[in-house]
Every structure is written in structure tokens, then in C-alpha cells.
C-alpha positions in Angstrom: 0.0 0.0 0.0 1.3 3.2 -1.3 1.5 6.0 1.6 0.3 9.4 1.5 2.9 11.0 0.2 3.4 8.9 -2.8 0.3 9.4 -3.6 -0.5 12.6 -3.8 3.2 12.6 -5.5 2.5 10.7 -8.2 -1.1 12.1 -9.4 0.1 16.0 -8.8 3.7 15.0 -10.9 1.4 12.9 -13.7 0.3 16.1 -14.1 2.8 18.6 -14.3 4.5 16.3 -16.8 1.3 16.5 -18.8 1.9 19.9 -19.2 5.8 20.2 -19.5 6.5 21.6 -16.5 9.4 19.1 -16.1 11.7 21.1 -13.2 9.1 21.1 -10.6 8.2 17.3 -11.1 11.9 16.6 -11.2 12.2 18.5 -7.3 9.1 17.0 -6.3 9.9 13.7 -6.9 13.2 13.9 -5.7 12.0 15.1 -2.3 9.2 12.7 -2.3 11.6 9.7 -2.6 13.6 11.2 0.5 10.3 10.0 1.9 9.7 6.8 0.4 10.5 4.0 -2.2 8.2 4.6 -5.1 8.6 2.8 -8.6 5.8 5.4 -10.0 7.8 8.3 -8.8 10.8 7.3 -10.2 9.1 6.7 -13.5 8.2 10.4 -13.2 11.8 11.6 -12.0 13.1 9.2 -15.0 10.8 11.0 -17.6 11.7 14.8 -16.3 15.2 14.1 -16.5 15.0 12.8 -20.2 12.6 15.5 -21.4 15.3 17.9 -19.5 18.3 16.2 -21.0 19.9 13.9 -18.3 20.0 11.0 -20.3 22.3 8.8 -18.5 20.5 9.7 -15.4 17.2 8.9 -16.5 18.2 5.5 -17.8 19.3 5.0 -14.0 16.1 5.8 -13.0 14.0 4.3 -15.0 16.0 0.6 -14.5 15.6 1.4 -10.8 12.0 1.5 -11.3 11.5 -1.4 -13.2 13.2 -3.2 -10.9 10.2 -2.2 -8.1 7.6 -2.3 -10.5 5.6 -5.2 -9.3 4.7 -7.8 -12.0 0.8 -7.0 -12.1 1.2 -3.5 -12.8 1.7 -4.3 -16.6 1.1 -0.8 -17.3 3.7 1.1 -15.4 6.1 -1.5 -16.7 5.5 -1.4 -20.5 5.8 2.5 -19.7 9.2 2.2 -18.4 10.5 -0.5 -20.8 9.3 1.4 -23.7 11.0 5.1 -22.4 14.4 2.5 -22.1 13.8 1.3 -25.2 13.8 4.8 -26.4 16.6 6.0 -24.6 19.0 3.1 -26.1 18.0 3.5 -29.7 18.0 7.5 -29.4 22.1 7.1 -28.0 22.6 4.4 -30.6 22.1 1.7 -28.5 20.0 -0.2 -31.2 20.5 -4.0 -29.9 19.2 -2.8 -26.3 17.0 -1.0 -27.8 15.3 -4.1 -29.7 16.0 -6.5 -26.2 13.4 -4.1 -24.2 
């Protein structure tokens, strides 16, 4: 069970990706995970650093997260796979690309 804090991190951050605004989710999360271990808000941290251009950091993150991410929540895991995906074949990494 998710705590408070996760959340209300994870639906306000949802958002503020949804509308670009990429440096507050990136602090948000961050101070969220100071709180607690969150494989969703490290999916959000992961996708604010690549849309703000920390690439290898993001990567980082997003492995981290699908490492968490629970088996049933096939969603959140496609999400993160595909953004890896993404990340190899955009740094011409093809062959991990094609393996996620």
C-alpha cells in the first residue's frame, strides 16, 4: 500500500508532466523519494530528467523503477520499458533497444 505522500506525488507529478512543467516534477519527486521508495515516482523523475536532457540519469532511473515495479502493474512496466527502449535507440544503443 502506497503512503500518503506517494500518492498525492504521483497524481500531482502525472500532471505537471502532462503539461511540460518538467523542473518542478523533477524536485518534487526527488524530495518525495527522500520520503519513500516509489517505482511510479521514479518513473516520473526518469521522464523529467529525459525531457530535461539527463539521459544517462534517467536511464538510471528508469531501471531502478522497473526493478520495483511489481509484476501486475503491466502498465507502469510497458511504460518504463518502452521510455528505455527509447533511450538506447535514441544514444545508438539499437541491440538494447530491440532486447526491451
Amino acid at each position: 500500500m502506497l503512503n500518503k505522500s506517494a500518492r498525492v506525488g504521483i497524481v500531482l507529478t502525472q500532471k505537471w508532466i502532462n503539461t511540460s512543467r518538467f523542473r518542478e516534477t523533477l524536485h518534487l519527486c526527488k524530495s518525495t523519494l527522500n520520503i519513500v521508495e516509489s517505482y511510479e515516482i521514479l518513473t516520473n523523475l526518469a521522464r523529467s530528467e529525459q525531457e530535461l536532457g539527463n539521459i544517462e540519469q534517467a536511464q538510471q532511473d528508469y531501471q531502478q523503477a522497473l526493478e520495483l515495479c511489481p509484476a501486475t502493474d503491466k502498465t507502469t512496466k510497458a511504460v518504463i520499458i518502452n521510455n528505455l527502449a527509447s533511450i538506447y535507440a535514441k544514444t545508438g544503443k539499437i541491440e538494447e533497444a530491440i532486447a526491451h
